[in-house]
N, C-alpha and C positions, 0 to 999 in steps of 0.2 A: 549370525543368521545371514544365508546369501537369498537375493531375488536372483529369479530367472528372469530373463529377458521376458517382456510381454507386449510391445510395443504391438499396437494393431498393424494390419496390412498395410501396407503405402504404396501405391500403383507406381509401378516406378524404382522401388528403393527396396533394399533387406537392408537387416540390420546384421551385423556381425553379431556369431555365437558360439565362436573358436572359445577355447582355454586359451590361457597366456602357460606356456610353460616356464619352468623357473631359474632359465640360462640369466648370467648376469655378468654384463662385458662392461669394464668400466672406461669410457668416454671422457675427454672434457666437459665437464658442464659448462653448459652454457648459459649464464644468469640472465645476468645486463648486457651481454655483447650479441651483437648481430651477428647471425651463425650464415649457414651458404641460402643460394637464393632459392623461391618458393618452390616447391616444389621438387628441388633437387633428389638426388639418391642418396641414400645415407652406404657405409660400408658394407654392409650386409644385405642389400638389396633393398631395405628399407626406405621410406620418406622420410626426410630432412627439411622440413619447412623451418624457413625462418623462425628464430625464436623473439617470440616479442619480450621484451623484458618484464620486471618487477616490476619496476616502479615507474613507469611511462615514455622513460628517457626513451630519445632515439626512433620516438613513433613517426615523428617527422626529420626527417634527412636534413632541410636546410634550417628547420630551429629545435634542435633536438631536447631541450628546455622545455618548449609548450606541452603542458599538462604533467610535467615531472611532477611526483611526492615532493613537496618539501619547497616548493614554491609559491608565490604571492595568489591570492585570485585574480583574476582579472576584471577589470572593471568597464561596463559601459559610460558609467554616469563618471562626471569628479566627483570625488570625495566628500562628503556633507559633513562639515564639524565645527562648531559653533567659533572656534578659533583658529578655523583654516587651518590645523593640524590634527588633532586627538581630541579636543574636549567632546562629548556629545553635546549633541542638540537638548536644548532643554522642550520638555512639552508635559503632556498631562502624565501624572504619574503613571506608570503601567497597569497598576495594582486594582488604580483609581475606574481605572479604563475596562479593566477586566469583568470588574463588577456590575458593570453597567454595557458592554459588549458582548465579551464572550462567555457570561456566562449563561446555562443553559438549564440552569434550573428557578423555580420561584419558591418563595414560601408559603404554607397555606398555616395558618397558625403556627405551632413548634414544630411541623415539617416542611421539610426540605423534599421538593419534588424537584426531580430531575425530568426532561424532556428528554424521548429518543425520537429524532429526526434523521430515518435515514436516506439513501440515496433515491432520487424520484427515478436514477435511471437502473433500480437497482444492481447495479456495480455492486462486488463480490466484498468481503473482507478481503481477496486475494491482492486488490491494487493498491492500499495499503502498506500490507505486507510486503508486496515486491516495490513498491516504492523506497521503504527502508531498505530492505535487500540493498536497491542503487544505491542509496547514498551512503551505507557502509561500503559500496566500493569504489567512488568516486570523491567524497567529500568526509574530510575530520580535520575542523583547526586544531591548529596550535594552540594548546592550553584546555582544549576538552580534556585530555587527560590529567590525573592526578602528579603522574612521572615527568609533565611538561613543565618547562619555565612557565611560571603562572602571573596571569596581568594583575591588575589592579583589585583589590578588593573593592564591591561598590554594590553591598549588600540593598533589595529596593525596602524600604520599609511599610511597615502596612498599615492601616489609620483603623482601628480597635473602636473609631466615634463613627467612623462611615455607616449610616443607613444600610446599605446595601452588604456589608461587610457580614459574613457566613461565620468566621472566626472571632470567636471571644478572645480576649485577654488582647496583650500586648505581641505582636511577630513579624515576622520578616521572611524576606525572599531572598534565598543565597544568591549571589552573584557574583560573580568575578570577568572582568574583561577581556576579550582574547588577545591571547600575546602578541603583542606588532611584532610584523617583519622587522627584521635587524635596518638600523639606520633610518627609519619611519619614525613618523611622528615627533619629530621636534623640525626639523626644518623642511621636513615635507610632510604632503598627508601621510597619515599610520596608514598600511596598511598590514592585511591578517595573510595566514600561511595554512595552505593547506597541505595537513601533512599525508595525504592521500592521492594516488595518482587522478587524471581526470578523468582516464579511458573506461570503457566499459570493460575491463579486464578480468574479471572474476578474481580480483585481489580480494575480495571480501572470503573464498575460497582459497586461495593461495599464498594468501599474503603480499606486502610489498617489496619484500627485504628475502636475503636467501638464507639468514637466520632463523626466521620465523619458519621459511619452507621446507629448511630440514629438519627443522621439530615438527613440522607436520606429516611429513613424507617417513614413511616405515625405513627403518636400519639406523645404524649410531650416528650420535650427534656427535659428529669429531669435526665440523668445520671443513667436511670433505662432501662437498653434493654428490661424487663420482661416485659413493661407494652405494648411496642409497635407493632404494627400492621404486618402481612406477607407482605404486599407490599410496594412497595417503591413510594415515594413520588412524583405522577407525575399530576400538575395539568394540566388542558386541554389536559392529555396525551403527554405532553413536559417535559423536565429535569427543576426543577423549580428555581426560579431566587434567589440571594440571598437575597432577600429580601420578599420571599416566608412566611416566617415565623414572619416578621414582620422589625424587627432589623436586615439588612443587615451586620450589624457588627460583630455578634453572628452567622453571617454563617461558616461553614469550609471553609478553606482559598482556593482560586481558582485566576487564573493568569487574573489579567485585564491587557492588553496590548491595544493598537492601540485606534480604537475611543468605543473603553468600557469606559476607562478614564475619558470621557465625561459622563457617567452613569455608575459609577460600579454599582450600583441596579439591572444593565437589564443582569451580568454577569451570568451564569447556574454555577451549581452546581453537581458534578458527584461524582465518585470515586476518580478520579486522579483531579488534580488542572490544569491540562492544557486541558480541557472538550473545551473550549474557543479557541483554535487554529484554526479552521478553521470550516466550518458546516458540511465537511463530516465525523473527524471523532465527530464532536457533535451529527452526525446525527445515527453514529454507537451505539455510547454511551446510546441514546433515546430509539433506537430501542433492546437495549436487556433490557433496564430497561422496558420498554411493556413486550416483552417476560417474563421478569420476573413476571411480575403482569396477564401475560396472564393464568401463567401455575399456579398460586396461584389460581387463580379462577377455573381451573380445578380440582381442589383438592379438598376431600370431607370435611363438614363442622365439624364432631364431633374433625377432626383434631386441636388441638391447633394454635396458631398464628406462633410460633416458632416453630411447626413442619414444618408446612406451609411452613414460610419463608425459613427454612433451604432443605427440600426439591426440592423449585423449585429454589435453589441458588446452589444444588449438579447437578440438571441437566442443570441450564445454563451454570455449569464452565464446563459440557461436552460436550456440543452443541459449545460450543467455542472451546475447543480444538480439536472435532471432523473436526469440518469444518477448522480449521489450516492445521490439518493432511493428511485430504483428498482430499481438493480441494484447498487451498490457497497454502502452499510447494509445490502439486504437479505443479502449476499453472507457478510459478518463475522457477522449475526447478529442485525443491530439489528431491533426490528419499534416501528413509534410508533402511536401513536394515529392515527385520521384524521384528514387535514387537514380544521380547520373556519371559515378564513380567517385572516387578519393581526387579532392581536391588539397593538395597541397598548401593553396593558400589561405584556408582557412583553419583558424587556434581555436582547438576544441578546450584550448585551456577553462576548465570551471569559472563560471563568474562569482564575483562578490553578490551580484544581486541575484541572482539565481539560489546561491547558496544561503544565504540567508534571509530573503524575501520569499520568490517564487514557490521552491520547493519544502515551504515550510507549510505543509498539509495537517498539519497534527489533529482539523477538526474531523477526520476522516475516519479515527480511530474508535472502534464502537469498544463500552467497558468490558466485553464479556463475548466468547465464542461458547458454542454450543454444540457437544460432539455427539449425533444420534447415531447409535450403533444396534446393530441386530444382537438379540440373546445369545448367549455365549461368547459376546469378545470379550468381556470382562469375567471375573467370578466373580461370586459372593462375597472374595475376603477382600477382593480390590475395590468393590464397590463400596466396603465398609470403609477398606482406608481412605477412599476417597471423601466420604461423609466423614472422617472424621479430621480429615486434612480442611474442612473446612468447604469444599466444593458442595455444590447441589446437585444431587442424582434423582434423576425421578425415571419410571418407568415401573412397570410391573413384576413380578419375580417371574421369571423363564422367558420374560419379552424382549423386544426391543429399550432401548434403554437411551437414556439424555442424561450427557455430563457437563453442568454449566461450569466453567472455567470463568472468575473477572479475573480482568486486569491485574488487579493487587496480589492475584497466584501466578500470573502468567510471567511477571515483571521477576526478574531474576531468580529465575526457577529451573536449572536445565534439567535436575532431576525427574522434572516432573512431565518433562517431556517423553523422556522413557518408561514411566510409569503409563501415561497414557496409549503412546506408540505414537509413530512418525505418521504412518497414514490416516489413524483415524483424526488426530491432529490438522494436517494439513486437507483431506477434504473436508473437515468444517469451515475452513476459512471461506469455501465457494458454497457453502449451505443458505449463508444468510447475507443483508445486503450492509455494505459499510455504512456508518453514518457521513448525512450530507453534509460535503464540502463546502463552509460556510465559517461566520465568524463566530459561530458559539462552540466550545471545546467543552467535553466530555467533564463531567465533576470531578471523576477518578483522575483527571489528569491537571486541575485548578484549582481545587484545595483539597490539598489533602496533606497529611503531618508527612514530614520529609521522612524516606525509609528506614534509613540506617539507625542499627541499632543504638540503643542511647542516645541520639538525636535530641539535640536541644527542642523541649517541648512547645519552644516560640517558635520553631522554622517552619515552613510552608510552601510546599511545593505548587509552584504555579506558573505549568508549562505556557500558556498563549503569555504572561505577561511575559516572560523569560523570553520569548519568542520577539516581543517588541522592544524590550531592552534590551537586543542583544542588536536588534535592526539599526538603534540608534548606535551601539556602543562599535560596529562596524561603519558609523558615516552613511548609513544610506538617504538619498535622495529625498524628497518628501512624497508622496503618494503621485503631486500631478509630471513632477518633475520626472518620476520615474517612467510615467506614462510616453511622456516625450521623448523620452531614452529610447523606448521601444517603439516607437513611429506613432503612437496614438494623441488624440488631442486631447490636453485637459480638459476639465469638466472645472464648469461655472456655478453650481450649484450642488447639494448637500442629495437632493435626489436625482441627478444625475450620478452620484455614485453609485447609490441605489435602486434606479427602479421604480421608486415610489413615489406616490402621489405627490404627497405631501413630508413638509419637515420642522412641523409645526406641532405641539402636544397637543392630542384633543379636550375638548373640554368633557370629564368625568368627573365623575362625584370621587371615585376610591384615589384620584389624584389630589395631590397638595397646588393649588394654583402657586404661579412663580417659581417652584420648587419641586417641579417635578422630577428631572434628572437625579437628584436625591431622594425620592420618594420608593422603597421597594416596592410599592405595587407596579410601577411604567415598566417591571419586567414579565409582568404575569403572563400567561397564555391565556390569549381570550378565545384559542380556538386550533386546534390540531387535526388534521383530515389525511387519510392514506387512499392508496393508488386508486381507490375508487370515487375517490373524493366523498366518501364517510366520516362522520362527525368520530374521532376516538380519543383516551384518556389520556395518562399518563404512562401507563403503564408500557415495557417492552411488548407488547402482544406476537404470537408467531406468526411469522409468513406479510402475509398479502394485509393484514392487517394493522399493519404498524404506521406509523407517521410519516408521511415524507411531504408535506406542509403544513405551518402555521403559521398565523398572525400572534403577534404581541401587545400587548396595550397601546405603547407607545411606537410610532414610526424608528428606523433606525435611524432616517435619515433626522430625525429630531437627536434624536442624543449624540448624536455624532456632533451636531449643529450646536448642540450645548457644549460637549467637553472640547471642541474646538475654537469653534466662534468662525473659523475661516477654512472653505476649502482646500486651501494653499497651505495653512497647517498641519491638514492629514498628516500621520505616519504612513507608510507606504506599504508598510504589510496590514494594516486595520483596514485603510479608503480597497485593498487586492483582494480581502477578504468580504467585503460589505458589497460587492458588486454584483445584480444575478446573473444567475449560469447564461451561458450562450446556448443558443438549440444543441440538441446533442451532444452537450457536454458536460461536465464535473466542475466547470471555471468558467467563471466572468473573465470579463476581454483583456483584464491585464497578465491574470493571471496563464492566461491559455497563450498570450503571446512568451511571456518567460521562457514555459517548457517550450513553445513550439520552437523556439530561437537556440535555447540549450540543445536540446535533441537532436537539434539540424544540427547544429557543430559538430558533438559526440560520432555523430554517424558520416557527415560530412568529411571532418578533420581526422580520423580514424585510420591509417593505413592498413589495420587491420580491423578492420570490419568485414565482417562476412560476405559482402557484397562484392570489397576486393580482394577477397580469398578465393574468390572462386575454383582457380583453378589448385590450389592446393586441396580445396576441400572436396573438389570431384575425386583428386587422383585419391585421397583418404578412402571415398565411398566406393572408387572402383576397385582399389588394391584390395582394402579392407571392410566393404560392406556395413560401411557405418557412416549414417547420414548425422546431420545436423537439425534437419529443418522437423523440427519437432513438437507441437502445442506442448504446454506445461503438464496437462492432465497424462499427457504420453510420458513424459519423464516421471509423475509421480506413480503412476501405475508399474511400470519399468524398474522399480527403486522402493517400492513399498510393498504390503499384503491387500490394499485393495486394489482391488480388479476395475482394469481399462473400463467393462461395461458399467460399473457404479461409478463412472465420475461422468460428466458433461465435458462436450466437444471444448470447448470456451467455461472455465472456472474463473474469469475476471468476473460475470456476470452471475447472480443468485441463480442456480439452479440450471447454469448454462442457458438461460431465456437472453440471446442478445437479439437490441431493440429492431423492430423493424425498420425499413428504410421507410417503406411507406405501406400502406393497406388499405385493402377494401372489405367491410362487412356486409352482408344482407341479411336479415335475422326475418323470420313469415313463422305466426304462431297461427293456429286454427283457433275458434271460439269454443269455451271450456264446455264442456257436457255436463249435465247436471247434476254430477257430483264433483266438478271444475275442475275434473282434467282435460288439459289438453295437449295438444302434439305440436311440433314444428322443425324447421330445418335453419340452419345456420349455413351459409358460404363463406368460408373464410380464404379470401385472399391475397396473398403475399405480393405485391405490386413493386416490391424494393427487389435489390439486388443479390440480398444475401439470404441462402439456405438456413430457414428456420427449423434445425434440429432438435431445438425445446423450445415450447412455447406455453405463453399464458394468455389466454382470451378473456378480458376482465371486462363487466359491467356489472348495470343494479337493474334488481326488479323492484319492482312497488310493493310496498308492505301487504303480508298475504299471500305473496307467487311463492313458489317453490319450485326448484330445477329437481330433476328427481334422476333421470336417467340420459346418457347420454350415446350415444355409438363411435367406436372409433378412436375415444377420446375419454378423459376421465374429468369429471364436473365435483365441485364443491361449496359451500354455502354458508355465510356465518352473517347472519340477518339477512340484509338485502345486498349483502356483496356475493356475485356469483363469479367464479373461477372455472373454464374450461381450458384445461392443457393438455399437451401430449401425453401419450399413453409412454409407459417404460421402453417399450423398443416399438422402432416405426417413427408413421405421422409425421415425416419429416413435410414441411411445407416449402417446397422450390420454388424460384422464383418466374412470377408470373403464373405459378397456379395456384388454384382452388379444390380447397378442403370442405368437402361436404358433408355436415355433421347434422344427422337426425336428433330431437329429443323429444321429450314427455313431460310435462310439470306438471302441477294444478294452481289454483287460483281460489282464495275466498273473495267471494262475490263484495262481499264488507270492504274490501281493502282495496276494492278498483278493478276486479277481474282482470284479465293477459293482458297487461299493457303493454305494448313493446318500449325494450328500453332505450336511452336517450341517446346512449352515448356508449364506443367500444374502446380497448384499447387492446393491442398486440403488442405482449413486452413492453409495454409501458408507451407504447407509440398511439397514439390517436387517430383511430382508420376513420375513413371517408364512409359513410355508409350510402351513397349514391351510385 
């Protein structure tokens, strides 16, 4: 199946919408070596821009090492290892920690209630997802694969008497240590290898190696790049399976986990090996290998195969890192300096604490996307196999229709990706808001029986603990230590990590005095509240009414205070995750320095970065009518069957609502008539700097009001929480004006008559109402 181009207008810019015809001139390929300079002519009249390599080499001129595949991380901090070499650090078990940290459920007699806390600044599933996206193209040690020299077995074990302990019987937590760099670890610190380049290169598309890229690139695999095709390999417009080419054996190696086992055949095949993790980001992966073969076919045909190919491979690695820069950092929270060109002297090389501290967001992950499609994208018989595959379908016959996807389908499924489709897939990821960036991780992701088939019935997968055994089994810092790596001062106390008052147990009855840290009730929820600050359950609820705070029995800064005893003990990924968010942001202050300090690099240390591409990538858009600079909604509109007009300007954030800068509310009701309707006007003004193209105007009435009609605008209502947002097309609100919206309610006289209400919010931002 082909897309046609669909990108909306761009003042300024076309896009190319030429054919490629099917001439094929075969060239030196050029891998890993630096070809003529930017922007040069290629023989045919062509562009010949520099070819950036595979695998990082050579991005920098005078250390042409920094950020190669197959290199050490880099480190801010020394080394932390209880024997100045390799041993870890000893501290509280992971497992021990987990139960009483991250997890995020409580028990209410023989159930297991999970909590959904999602993002307060409703941030999309999409940041998540393009989160993974990076780090399958910048980060994979040595020994995450199965086919790698592998460390140490150092299975964690799990205490079956623990109170808090979810899991009956006797189990354990696989582990294995990552394999030292060569010559580490006995007479110096270990240190680990990342076998991944550092650059934002779209290796997670291309690969790093030219093995891998000519099993992905159309034409035979004879060890000959010359001979092969500008696009990559995609049949039915899907990543293709390993066994695409005939002999699944002979594919590049990619990760079969879970029920693939059962069929590695049916496993896809990407750049990066772990394509297979889950469908969103397989589904990321799919969608720029289109884009890739989108913008070859825009290209004219006297071009060679190899110009071709390498051309629309210099603008996808721009279009990736464009929309990093512009909308996904901005998205989480990140803001950098301005770009002032390619600096030479700074090593984007990946760090050790980045990569396995910083960027380890796992609490981000919600169990479950939700794909709402209009009647008729599905049939009848799909709908069935989809109820019987296990999924939740609700929706009416001949309506619109909801397919809940968990995790547990999504986790090595690529099939299921094509079952669904690539678009309706990818805009649910911006339908709903991720869960918040905190120390509690998703159930589906902390206990749960390990996937693989036949899997020994004691093992137990339990990502955050894995997450802090892996912090120690790398040497990392301790929490304050690490703080001072990155310019920040330690913290003297236990709520000083946290925020919180106090770090002391309360005194309650449902607690065990002395004993509370072991007690399962210090994990209860004593209290959950969403954007409107409404009292709600447990339960996922949709939209506007879901959780994005709660309180807990017990403070965290107490349990922290127990399973440590001493600040200076922290772990440094627990004390990065316990801290609250900073204004406008997804991270507390250690964690938002990491990225901001990585990011700078990657964009800084970059030679090719789109910033210093410039003029290669004007002469691309003037030759060839093909830009870069492109929001992700425009690329998946571009590359899929849904249409530009159903997705949002901005998909990091739910519903495209990004927050406002700042605002002003004025709200004037009339007094109700004597069957207690009455009328009034709302002002709504955007006082920030950025163009509010979706918006959510959230407050509470007093029990009794009802919003009934609105003008201009569309209103909604589920008790006393009322929602006014923009209408489907329109209503954009610019900055410095005001949106004037009439409405109509009523009032029972019982329940307080029109009171006006107390408090506004825009996109989640708290206006002034003066």
């Amino acid at each position: 199946m082909r897309h046609a181009n669909r990108y909306g207008s761009v003042p300024g810019r076309t896009f190319g919408r030429t054919r490629a015809g099917a001439v094929t001139v075969v060239l030196a390929t050029l891998v890993t070596a630096l070809a003529a300079p930017s922007g040069a002519a290629g023989a045919q009249g062509g562009l010949r821009p520099e070819t950036q390599s595979l695998d990082g080499s050579g991005n920098n001129r005078a250390h042409p090492g920094w950020g190669r595949a197959g290199g050490a991380y880099a480190r801010l901090a020394p080394a932390h290892y209880a024997d100045g070499r390799s041993k870890p650090v000893a501290g509280p078990d992971p497992r021990y920690v987990s139960n009483r940290i991250f997890a995020d459920e409580e028990v209410q007699g023989s159930r297991v209630m999970p909590a959904n806390i999602f993002s307060e600044r409703q941030v999309s599933q999409w940041a998540w997802t393009w989160a993974q996206f990076l780090d399958h193209t910048f980060a994979l040690r040595l020994g995450e694969q199965a086919t790698d020299p592998q460390g140490e077995s150092a299975d964690l074990t799990g205490d079956d008497s623990d109170p808090l302990e979810l899991v009956s019987g006797k189990h354990y937590l696989p582990f294995t240590r990552s394999t030292p760099a060569r010559g580490t670890g006995t007479r110096s610190p270990r240190q680990q290898v990342n076998m991944a380049g550092s650059y934002l290169d779209a290796s997670a598309v291309y690969g790093g190696d030219g093995e891998r890229l000519e099993w992905l690139r159309q034409g035979e695999v004879d060890g000959d790049l010359s001979d092969n095709g500008a696009k990559l390999l995609l049949p039915d417009d899907y990543l293709p399976r390993r066994d695409a080419r005939g002999d699944a054996r002979s594919a590049p190696a990619t990760d079969i986990d879970g029920r693939l086992r059962a069929d590695p055949g049916s496993a896809v095949v990407a750049g990066d090996v772990r394509v297979n993790n889950n469908i969103a980001v397989t589904g990321v992966q799919t969608l720029f290998a289109r884009e890739h073969n989108r913008i070859v076919d825009a290209l004219p045909a006297h071009l060679s195969e190899e110009e071709k190919f390498q051309t629309a491979r210099r603008v996808v690695i721009s279009e990736i890192q464009y929309i990093t820069y512009t909308e996904f950092l901005p998205a989480v929270g990140i803001t950098l300096p301005g770009y002032r060109g390619y600096d030479p002297r700074t090593d984007a090389t990946l760090t050790n604490e980045f990569a396995t501290v910083g960027y380890r967001a796992h609490s981000m992950i919600h169990g479950a996307t939700s794909l709402n499609q209009p009647a008729g994208r599905y049939t009848e018989a799909q709908l069935e196999a989809f109820r019987a595959a296990g999924l939740v379908v609700m929706g009416a016959p001949d309506g619109p229709v909801s397919v809940e996807v968990s995790l547990e389908f999504m986790r090595d499924n690529p099939e299921l990706l094509k079952d669904l489709g690539l678009g309706p897939l990818l805009q649910s990821l911006g339908d709903k808001a991720q869960y918040r960036n905190e120390e509690m991780t998703d159930h589906l992701l902390r206990s749960v029986p390990c996937s693989a088939p036949n899997a020994d019935p004691a093992c137990v997968f339990d990502l955050a603990a894995t997450d802090l055994a892996r912090s120690r089994d790398h040497g990392m810092p301790s929490y304050n230590d690490l703080r001072e790596a990155y310019g920040l001062a330690p913290v003297t106390s236990f709520t000083g990590i946290t925020g919180e008052a106090r770090d002391t147990f309360p005194q309650d009855g449902e607690l065990t005095p002395g004993a509370e840290i072991d007690d399962p009730d210090s994990v209860d929820f004593t209290d959950m509240r969403n954007l409107f600050g409404s009292k709600v359950g447990f339960q996922a609820l949709p939209g506007d009414t879901s959780a994005t705070t709660y309180t807990r029995r017990t403070p965290l800064a107490a349990r922290l205070k127990a399973i440590y005893g001493s600040v200076d003990r922290v772990d440094a990924y627990v004390g990065m995750l316990a801290e609250p968010h900073l204004r406008g942001s997804e991270f507390g202050e250690l964690q938002q320095a990491m990225w901001a300090d990585q990011f700078r690099r990657l964009r800084d240390g970059d030679r090719f970065f789109y910033g210093n591409q410039s003029a290669t990538l004007r002469a691309i858009s003037r030759t060839y009518g093909i830009d870069f600079r492109h929001r992700l909604a425009d690329v998946m509109a571009a590359n899929t069957d849904i249409e530009r007009s159903a997705l949002p300007d901005n998909v990091f954030y739910s519903h495209g609502e990004v927050p406002a800068g700042s605002c002003r509310v004025r709200y004037a009701a009339g007094e109700p008539d004597a069957a207690g309707a009455f009328t009034g006007t709302l002002e709504i003004k955007n006082t920030g700097r950025t163009p509010l193209t979706a918006w959510a105007l959230r407050y509470r009435y007093a029990d009794g009001q009802k919003a009934v009609e609105v003008k201009g605008a569309v209103v909604s209502q589920n008790g006393t929480d009322v929602t006014v947002h923009s209408p489907d097309s329109g209503g954009t609100i610019r900055p410095g004006r005001t949106l004037r919206v009439p409405f109509t309610g009523t009032a029972d006289a019982t329940g307080g008559g029109a009171a006006d209400p107390a408090a506004f919010t825009l996109n989640t931002t708290r206006c002034s109402t003066r």
